[in-house]
N, C-alpha and C positions, 0 to 999 in steps of 0.2 A: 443161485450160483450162475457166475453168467457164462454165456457161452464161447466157445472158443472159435478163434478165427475161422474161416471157412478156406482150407487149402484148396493152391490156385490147382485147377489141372494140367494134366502131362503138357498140353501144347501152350499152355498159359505160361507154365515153368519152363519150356524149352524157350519160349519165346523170352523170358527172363533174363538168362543164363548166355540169350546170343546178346540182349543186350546191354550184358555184364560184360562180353568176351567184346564187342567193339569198342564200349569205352575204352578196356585194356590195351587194345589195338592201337586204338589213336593213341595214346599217349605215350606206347612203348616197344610201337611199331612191330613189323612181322615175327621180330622173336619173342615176343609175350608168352609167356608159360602158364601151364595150365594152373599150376600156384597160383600167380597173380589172378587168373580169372577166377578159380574158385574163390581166391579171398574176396575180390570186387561183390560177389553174387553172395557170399555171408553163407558160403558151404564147404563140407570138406572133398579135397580130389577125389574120392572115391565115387562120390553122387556124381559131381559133374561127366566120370564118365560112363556113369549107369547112363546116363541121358544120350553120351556122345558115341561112348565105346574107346575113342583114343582121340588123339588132337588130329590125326585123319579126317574122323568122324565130325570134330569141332567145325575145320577147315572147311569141308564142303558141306554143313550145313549155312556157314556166312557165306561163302560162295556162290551157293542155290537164293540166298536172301539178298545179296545184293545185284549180282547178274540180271535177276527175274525184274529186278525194277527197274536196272538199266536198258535194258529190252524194253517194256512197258514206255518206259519213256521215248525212247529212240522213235518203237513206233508210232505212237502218238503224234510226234515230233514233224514226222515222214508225213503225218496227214492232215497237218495241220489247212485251213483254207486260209493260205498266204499266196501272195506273189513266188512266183520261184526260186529268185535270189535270196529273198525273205525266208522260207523256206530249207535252204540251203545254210544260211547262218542260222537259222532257228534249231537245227538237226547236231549244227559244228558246236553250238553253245552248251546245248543239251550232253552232248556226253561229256566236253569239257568241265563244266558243273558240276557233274557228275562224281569226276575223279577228283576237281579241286576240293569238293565237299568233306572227302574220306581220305585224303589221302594214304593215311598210312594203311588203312585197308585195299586201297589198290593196289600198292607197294609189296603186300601180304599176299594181293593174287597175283601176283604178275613177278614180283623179284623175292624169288625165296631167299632167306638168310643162308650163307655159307654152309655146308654140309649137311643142311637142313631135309631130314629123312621123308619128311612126310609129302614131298611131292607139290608141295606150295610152291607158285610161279607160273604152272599152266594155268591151273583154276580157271582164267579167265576165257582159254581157249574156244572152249564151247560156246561162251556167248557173243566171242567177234564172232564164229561162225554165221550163228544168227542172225546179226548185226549183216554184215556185210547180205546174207539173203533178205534182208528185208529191204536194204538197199539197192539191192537188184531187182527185188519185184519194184518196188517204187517210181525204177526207173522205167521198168518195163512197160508198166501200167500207164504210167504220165509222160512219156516223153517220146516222144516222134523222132526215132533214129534211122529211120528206113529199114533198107534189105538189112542192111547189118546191126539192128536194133538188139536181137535176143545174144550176140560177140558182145558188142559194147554194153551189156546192161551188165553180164554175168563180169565179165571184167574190169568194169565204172565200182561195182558192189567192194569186190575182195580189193582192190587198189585205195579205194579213199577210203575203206576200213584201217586198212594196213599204214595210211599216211598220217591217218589222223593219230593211230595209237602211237604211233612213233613220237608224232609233231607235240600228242598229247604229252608223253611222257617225259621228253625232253623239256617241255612248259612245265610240267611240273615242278622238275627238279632243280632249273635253272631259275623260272618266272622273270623271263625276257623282257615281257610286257603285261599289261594287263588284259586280262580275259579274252575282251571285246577286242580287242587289237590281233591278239592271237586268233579268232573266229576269222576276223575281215583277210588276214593274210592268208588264211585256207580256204577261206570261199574266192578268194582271186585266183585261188592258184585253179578250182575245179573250174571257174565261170566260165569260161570261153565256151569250149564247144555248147555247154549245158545256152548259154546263151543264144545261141543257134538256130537249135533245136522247136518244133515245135508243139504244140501241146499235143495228145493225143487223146482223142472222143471220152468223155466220160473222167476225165483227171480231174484232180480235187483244184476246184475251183476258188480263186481267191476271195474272200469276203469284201463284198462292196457295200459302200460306206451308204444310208438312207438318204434320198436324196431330200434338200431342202426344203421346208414346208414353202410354197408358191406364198407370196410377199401382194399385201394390195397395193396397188398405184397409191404413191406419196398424194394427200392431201386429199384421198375421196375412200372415207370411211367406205365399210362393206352394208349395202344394204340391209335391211332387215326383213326378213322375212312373214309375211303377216301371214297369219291362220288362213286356211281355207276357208271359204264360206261353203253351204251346199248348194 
């Protein structure tokens, strides 16, 4: 008699079920119903929300799944061993990516659907928070502001957090230009003072390139080296 499948576990099946609910997501944006997602996942509504408890429950578990790896990335991003301006576009591409990747699940954290009970729209709240401190320490830590470094880092954080979501979501919706185009006009708009500025002890340092292997002079082969004698 043979044996019967081996059922996944709780966190194997939750993990399932969120990634039944983004497919649903992407294709049918913030008002996806939990219908749609239990059919996607080959279960009836009632399971999905022994898992979730309510579409509440749905929302901030994608919310915790995707935030956490925007964060992850962001920082990442912040530490990379780049030149600054490198650096700077590196961090502007990274979240933009980020949102182009998903869109309709950002759409899901950030713009709730019309009368939409469950509080969808902030979602995202808590991880610009992050975002914007991580940005602050990054500042704080790498860049040479003087007397008024720890004003301008806690301020530099929440301003290009706030500029970028903006500039982001507006690129989104519109798609003015492409990506890289949109990066280069936000890293113009921060460069100047960041331009300035200069490193401070212990910042992440750009990666430099090996230098050359040393070349022998044209037309006198490299001697050869003969065994010692005793």
């Amino acid at each position: 008699m043979p044996t019967p499948p081996a059922q996944p576990t709780g966190e194997l099946r939750r993990e399932q079920l969120l990634n039944a609910a983004d497919r649903v997501v992407q294709r049918e944006g913030p008002g996806a119903s939990m219908n749609a997602i239990a059919a996607e996942a080959g279960i009836t509504k009632p399971i999905l929300y022994r898992h979730f408890g309510d579409r509440n429950g749905l929302i901030g578990a994608l919310t915790e799944r995707h935030t956490s790896g925007l964060l992850a990335a962001v920082r990442a991003a912040l530490n990379e061993p780049l030149e600054r301006r490198d650096r700077v576009e590196h961090v502007l591409d990274t979240y933009l990516a980020a949102i182009e990747s998903r869109p309709q699940v950002y759409r899901l954290l950030t713009h709730p659907e019309a009368g939409d009970p469950t509080g969808a729209g902030s979602a995202l709240a808590p991880a610009l928070r992050q975002i914007a401190e991580e940005i602050t320490k990054a500042v704080q830590t790498q860049v040479d502001l003087g007397a008024d470094g720890p004003l301008l880092s806690e301020t530099w954080g929440r301003a290009v957090t706030g500029m970028v979501l903006a500039a982001g979501d507006w690129w989104l919706e519109q798609r003015p230009c492409p990506r890289a185009r949109m990066v280069q006009a936000l890293a113009d708009l921060l460069w100047g003072r960041l331009a300035a500025a200069g490193d401070l002890p212990g910042a992440v340092a750009a990666a430099q390139p090996a230098p050359p292997p040393a070349e022998e002079p044209a037309g006198e082969p490299a001697a050869e080296q003969s065994p010692r004698t005793g």
